[in-house]
N, CA, C and O atoms as CSV, one atom per row, in Angstrom:
chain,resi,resn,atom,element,x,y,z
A,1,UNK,N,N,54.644,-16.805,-18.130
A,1,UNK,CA,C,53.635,-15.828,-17.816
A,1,UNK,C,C,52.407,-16.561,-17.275
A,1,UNK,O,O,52.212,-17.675,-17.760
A,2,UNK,N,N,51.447,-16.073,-16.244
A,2,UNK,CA,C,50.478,-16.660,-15.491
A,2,UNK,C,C,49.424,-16.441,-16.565
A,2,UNK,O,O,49.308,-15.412,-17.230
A,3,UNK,N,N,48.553,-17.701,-16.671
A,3,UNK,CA,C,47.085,-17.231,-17.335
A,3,UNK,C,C,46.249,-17.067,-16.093
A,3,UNK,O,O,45.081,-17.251,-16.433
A,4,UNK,N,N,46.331,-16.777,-14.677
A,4,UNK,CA,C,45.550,-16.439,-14.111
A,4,UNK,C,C,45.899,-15.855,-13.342
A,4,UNK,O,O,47.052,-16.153,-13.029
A,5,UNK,N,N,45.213,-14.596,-12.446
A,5,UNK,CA,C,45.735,-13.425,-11.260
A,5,UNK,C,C,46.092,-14.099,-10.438
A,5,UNK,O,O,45.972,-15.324,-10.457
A,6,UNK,N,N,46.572,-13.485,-9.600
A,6,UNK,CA,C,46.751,-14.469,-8.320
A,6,UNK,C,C,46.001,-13.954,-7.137
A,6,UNK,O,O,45.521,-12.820,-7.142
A,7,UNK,N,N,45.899,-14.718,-6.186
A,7,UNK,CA,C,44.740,-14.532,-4.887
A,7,UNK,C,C,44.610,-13.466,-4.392
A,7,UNK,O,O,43.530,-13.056,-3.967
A,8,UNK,N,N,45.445,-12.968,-4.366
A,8,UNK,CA,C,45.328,-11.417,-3.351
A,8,UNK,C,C,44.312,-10.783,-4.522
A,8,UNK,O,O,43.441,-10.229,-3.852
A,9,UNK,N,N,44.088,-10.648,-5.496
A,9,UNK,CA,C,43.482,-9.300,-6.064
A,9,UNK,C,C,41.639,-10.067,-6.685
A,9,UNK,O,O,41.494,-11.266,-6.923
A,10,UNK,N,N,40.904,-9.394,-6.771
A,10,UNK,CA,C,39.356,-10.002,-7.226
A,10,UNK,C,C,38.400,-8.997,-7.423
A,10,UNK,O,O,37.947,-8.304,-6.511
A,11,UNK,N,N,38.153,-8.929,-8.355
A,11,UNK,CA,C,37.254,-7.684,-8.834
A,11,UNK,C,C,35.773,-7.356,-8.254
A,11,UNK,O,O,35.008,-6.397,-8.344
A,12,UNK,N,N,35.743,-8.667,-7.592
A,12,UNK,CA,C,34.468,-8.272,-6.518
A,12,UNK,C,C,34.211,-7.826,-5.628
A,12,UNK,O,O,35.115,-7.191,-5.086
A,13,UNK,N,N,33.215,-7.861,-5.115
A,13,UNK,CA,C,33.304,-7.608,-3.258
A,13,UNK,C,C,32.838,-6.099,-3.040
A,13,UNK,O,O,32.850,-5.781,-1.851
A,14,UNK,N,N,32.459,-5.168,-3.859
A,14,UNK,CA,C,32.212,-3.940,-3.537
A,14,UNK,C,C,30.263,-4.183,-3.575
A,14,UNK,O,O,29.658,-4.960,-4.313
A,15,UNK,N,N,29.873,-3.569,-2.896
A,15,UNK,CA,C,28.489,-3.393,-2.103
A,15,UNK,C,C,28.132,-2.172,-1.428
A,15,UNK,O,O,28.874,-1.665,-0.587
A,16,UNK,N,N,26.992,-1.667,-1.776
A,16,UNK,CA,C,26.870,-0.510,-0.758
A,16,UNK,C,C,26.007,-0.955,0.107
A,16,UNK,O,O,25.510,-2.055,-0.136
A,17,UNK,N,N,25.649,-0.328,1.178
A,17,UNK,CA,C,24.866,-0.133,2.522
A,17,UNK,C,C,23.663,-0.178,1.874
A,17,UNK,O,O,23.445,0.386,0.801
A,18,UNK,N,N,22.742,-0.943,2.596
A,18,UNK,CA,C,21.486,-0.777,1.735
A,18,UNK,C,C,20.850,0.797,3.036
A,18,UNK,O,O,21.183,0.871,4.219
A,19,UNK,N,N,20.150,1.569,2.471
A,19,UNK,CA,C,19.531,3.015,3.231
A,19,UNK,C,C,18.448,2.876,4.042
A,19,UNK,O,O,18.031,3.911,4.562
A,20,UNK,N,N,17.884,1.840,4.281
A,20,UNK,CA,C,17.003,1.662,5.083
A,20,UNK,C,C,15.452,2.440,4.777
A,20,UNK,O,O,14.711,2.728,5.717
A,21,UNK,N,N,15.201,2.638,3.794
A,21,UNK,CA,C,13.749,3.790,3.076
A,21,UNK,C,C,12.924,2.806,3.477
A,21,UNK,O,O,13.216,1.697,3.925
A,22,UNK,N,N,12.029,3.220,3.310
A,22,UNK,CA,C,10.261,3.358,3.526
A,22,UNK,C,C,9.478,3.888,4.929
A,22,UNK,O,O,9.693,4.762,5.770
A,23,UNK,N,N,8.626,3.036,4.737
A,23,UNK,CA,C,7.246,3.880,5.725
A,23,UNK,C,C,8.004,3.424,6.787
A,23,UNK,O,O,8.655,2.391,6.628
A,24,UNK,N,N,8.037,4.071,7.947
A,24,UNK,CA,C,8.352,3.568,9.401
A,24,UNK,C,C,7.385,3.591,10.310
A,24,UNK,O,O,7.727,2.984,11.324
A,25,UNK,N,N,6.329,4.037,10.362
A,25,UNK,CA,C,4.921,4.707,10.826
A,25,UNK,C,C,3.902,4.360,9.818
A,25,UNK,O,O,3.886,4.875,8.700
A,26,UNK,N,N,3.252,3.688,10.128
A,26,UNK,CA,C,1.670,3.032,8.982
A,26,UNK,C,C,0.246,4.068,9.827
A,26,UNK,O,O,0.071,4.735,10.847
A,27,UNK,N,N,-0.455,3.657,8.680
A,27,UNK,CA,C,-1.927,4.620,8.757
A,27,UNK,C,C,-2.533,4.171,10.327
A,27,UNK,O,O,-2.010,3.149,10.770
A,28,UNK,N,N,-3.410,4.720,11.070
A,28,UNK,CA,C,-3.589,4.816,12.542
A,28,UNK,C,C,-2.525,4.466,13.581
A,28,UNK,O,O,-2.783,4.296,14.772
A,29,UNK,N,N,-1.311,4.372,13.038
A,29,UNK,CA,C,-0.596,4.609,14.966
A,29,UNK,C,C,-0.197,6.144,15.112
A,29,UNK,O,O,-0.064,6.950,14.191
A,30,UNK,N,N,-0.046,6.350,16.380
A,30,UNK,CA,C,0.513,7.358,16.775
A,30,UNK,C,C,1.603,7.796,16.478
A,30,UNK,O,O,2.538,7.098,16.086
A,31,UNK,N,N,1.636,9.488,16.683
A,31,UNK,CA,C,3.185,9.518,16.518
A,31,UNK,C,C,3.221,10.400,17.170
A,31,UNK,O,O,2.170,10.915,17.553
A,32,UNK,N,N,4.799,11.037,17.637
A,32,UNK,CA,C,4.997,12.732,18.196
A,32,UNK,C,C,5.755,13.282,17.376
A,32,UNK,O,O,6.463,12.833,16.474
A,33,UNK,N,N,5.460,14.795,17.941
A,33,UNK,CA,C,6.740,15.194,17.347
A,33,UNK,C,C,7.799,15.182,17.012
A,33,UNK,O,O,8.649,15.249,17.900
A,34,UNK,N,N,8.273,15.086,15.503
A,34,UNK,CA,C,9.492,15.123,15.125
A,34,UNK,C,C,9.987,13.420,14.786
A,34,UNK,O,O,11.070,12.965,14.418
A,35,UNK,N,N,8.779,12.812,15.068
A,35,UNK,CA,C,8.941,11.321,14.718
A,35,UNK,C,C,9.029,11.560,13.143
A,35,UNK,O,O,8.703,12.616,12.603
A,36,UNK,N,N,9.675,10.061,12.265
A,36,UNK,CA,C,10.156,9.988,10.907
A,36,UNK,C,C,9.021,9.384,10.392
A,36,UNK,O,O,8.728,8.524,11.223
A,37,UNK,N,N,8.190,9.351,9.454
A,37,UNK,CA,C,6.980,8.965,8.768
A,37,UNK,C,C,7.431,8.113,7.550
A,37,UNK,O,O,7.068,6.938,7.593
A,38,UNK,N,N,7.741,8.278,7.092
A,38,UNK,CA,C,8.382,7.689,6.197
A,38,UNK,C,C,10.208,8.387,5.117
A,38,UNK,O,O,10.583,9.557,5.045
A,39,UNK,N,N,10.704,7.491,4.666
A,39,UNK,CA,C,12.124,7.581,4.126
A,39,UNK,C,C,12.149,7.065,2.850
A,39,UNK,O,O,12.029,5.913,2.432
A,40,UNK,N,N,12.359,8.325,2.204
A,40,UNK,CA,C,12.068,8.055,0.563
A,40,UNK,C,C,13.168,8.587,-0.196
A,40,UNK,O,O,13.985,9.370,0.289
A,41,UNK,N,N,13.212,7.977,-1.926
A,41,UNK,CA,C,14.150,8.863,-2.302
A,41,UNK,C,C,13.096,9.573,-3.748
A,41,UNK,O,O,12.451,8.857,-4.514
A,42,UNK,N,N,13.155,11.025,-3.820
A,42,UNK,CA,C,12.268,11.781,-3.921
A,42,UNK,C,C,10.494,11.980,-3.241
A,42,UNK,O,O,10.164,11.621,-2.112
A,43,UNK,N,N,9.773,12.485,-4.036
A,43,UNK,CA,C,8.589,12.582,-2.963
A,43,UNK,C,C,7.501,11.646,-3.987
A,43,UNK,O,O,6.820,11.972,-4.960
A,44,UNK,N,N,7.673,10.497,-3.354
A,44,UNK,CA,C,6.822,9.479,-3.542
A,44,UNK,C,C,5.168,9.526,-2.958
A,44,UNK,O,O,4.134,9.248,-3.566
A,45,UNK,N,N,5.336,9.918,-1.755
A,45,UNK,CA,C,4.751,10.479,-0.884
A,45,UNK,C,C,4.363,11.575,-0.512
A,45,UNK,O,O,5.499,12.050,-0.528
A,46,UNK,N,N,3.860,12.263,-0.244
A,46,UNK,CA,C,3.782,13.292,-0.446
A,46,UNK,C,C,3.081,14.342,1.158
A,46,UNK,O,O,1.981,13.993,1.584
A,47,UNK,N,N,3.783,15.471,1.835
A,47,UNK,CA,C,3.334,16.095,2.886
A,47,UNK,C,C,1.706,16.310,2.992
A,47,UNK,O,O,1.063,16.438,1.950
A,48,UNK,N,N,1.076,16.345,4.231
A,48,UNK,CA,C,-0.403,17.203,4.206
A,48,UNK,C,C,-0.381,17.665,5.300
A,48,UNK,O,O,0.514,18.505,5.394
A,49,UNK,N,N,-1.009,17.509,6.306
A,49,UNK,CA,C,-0.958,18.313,7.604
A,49,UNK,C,C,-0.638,17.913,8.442
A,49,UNK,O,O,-0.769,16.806,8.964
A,50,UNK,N,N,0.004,19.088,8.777
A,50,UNK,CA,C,1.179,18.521,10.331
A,50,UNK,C,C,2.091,17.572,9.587
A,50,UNK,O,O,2.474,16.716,10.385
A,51,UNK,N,N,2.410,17.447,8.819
A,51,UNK,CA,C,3.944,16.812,8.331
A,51,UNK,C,C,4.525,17.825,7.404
A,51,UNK,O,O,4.023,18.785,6.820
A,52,UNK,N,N,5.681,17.350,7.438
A,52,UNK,CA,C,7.209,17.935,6.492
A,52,UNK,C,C,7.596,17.492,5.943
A,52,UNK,O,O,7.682,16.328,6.334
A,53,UNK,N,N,8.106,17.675,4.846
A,53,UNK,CA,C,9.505,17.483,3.903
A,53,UNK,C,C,10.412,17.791,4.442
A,53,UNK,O,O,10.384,18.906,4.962
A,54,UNK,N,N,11.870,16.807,4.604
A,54,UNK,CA,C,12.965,17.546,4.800
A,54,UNK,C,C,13.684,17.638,3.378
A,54,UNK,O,O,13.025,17.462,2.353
A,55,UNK,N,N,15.272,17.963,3.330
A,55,UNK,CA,C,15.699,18.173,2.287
A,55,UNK,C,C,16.447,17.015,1.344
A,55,UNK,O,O,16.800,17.002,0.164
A,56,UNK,N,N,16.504,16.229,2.232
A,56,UNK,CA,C,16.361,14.309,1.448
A,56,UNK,C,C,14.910,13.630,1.268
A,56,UNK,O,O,14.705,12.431,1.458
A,57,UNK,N,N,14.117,14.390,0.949
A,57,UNK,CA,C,12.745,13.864,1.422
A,57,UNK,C,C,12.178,12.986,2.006
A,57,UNK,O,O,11.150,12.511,1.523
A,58,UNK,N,N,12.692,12.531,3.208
A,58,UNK,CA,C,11.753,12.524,4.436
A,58,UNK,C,C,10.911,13.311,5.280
A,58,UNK,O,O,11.172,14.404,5.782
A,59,UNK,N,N,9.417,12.331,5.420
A,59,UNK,CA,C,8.614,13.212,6.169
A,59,UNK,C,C,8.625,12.891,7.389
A,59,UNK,O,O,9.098,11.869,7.888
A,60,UNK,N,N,7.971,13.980,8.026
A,60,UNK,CA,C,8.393,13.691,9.390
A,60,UNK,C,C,7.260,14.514,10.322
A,60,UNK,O,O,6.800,15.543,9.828
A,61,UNK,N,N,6.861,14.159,11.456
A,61,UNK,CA,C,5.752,14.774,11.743
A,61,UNK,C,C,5.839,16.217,12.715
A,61,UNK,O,O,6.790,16.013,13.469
A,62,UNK,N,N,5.293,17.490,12.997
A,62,UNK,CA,C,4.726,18.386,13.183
A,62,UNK,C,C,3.851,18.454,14.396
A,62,UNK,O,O,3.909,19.505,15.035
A,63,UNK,N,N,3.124,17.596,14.782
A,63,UNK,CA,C,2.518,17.847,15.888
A,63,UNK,C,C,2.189,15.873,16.105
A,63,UNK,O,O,2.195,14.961,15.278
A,64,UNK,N,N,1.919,15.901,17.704
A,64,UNK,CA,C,1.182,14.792,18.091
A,64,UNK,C,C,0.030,14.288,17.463
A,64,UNK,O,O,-0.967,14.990,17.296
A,65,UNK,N,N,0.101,13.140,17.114
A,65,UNK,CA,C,-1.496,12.750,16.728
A,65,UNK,C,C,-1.524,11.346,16.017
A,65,UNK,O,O,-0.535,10.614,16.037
A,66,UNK,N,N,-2.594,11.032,15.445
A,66,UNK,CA,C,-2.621,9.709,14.471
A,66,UNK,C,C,-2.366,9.955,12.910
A,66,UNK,O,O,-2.808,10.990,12.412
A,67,UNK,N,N,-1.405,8.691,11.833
A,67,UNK,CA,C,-1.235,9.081,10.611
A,67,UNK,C,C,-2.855,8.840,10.090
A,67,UNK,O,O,-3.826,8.359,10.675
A,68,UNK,N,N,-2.701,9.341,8.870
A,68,UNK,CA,C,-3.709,9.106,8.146
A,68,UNK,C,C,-3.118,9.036,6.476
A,68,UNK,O,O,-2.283,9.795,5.984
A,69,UNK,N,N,-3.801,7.928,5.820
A,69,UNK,CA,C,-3.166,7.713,4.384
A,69,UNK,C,C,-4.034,8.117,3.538
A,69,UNK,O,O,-5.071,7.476,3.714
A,70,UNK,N,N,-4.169,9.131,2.402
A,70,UNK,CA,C,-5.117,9.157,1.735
A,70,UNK,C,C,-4.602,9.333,0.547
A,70,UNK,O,O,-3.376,9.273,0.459
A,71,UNK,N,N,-5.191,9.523,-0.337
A,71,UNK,CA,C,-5.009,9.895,-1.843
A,71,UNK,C,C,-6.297,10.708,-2.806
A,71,UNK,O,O,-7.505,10.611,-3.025
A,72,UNK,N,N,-5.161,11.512,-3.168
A,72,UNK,CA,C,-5.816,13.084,-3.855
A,72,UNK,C,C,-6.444,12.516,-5.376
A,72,UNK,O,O,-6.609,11.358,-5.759
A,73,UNK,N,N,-6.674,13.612,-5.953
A,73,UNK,CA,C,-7.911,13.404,-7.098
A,73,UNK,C,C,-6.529,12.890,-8.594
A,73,UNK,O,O,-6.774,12.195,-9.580
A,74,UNK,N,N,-5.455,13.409,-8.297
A,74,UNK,CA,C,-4.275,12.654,-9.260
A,74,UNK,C,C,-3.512,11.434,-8.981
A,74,UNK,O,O,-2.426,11.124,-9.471
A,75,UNK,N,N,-4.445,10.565,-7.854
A,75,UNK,CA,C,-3.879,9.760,-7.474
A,75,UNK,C,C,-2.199,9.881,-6.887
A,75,UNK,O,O,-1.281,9.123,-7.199
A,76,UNK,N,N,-2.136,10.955,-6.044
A,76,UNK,CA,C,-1.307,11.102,-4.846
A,76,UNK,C,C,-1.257,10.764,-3.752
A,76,UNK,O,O,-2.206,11.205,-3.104
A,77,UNK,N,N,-0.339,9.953,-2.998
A,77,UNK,CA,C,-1.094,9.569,-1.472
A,77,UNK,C,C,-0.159,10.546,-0.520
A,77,UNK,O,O,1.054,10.728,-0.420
A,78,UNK,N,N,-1.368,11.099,0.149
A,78,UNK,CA,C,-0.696,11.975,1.245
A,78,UNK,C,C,-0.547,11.639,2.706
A,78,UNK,O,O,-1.032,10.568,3.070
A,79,UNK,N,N,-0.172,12.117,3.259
A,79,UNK,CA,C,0.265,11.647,4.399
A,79,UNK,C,C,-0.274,13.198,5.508
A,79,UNK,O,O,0.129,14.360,5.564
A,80,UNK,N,N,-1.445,12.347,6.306
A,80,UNK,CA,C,-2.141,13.864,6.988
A,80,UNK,C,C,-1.750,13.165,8.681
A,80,UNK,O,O,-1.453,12.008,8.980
A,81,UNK,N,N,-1.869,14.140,9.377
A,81,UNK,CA,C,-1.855,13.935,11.021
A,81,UNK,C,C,-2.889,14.711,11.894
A,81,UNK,O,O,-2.842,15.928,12.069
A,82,UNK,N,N,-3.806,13.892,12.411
A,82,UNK,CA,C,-4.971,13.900,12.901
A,82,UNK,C,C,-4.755,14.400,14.415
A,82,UNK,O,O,-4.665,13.419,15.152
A,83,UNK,N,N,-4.670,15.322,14.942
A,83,UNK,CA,C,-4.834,15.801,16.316
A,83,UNK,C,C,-5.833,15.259,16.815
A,83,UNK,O,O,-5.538,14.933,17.965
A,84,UNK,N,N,-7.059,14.932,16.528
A,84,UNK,CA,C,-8.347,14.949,17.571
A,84,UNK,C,C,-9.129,13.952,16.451
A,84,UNK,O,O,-9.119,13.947,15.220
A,85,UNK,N,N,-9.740,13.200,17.349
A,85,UNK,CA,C,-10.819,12.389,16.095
A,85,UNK,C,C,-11.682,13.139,15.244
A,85,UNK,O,O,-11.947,12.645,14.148
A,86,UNK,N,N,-12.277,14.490,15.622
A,86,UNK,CA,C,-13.425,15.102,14.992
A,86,UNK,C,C,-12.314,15.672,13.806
A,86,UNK,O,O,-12.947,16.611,13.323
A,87,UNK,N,N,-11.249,15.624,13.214
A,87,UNK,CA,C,-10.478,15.963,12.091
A,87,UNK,C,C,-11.388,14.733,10.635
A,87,UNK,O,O,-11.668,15.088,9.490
A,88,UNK,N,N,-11.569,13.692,11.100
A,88,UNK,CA,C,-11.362,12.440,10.395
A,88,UNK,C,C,-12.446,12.489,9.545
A,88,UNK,O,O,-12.646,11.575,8.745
C-alpha cells in the first residue's frame, strides 16, 4: 500500500478571480454619464447627487461633471457630482 498519493491528484490550486472593487474615479476628475465611480461590496460609500446605486452596489454617475468626496455628520463619505463650479 502507498504512504503517499500519487501525482496526478493535489488538493491545491483552487483560487478565485480577484473582482477588481474600488474607486475607479477619485475626487476632482471628470466624469460622464454612466461612467463607474466606484465598485464595492455593500455601500461603503455611499450615493449623493447625480450618482446611483446599482443592485451590486456600484455607483455610477447621472450626469456630466466633477466627483466630489465628502463626509456627512455620521461620518459617511458621499460621493456628489458637481455640474458647474458655483455647486461647490
Amino acid at each position: 500500500m502507498a504512504h503517499k498519493k500519487g501525482s496526478g491528484s493535489t488538493k491545491n490550486g483552487r483560487d478565485s478571480h480577484s473582482k477588481r472593487l474600488g474607486i475607479k474615479k477619485y475626487g476632482g476628475e471628470l466624469v460622464n454619464i454612466g461612467n463607474i465611480i466606484v465598485r464595492q461590496r455593500g455601500s461603503r460609500f455611499k450615493p449623493g447627487l447625480n450618482v446611483k446605486l446599482a443592485k451590486d452596489y456600484t455607483l455610477f454617475a447621472l450626469a456630466n461633471g466633477k466627483i466630489v468626496f465628502k463626509k456627512n455628520k455620521k461620518n459617511h463619505t458621499i460621493i456628489n457630482i458637481v455640474t458647474n463650479e458655483k455647486n461647490l
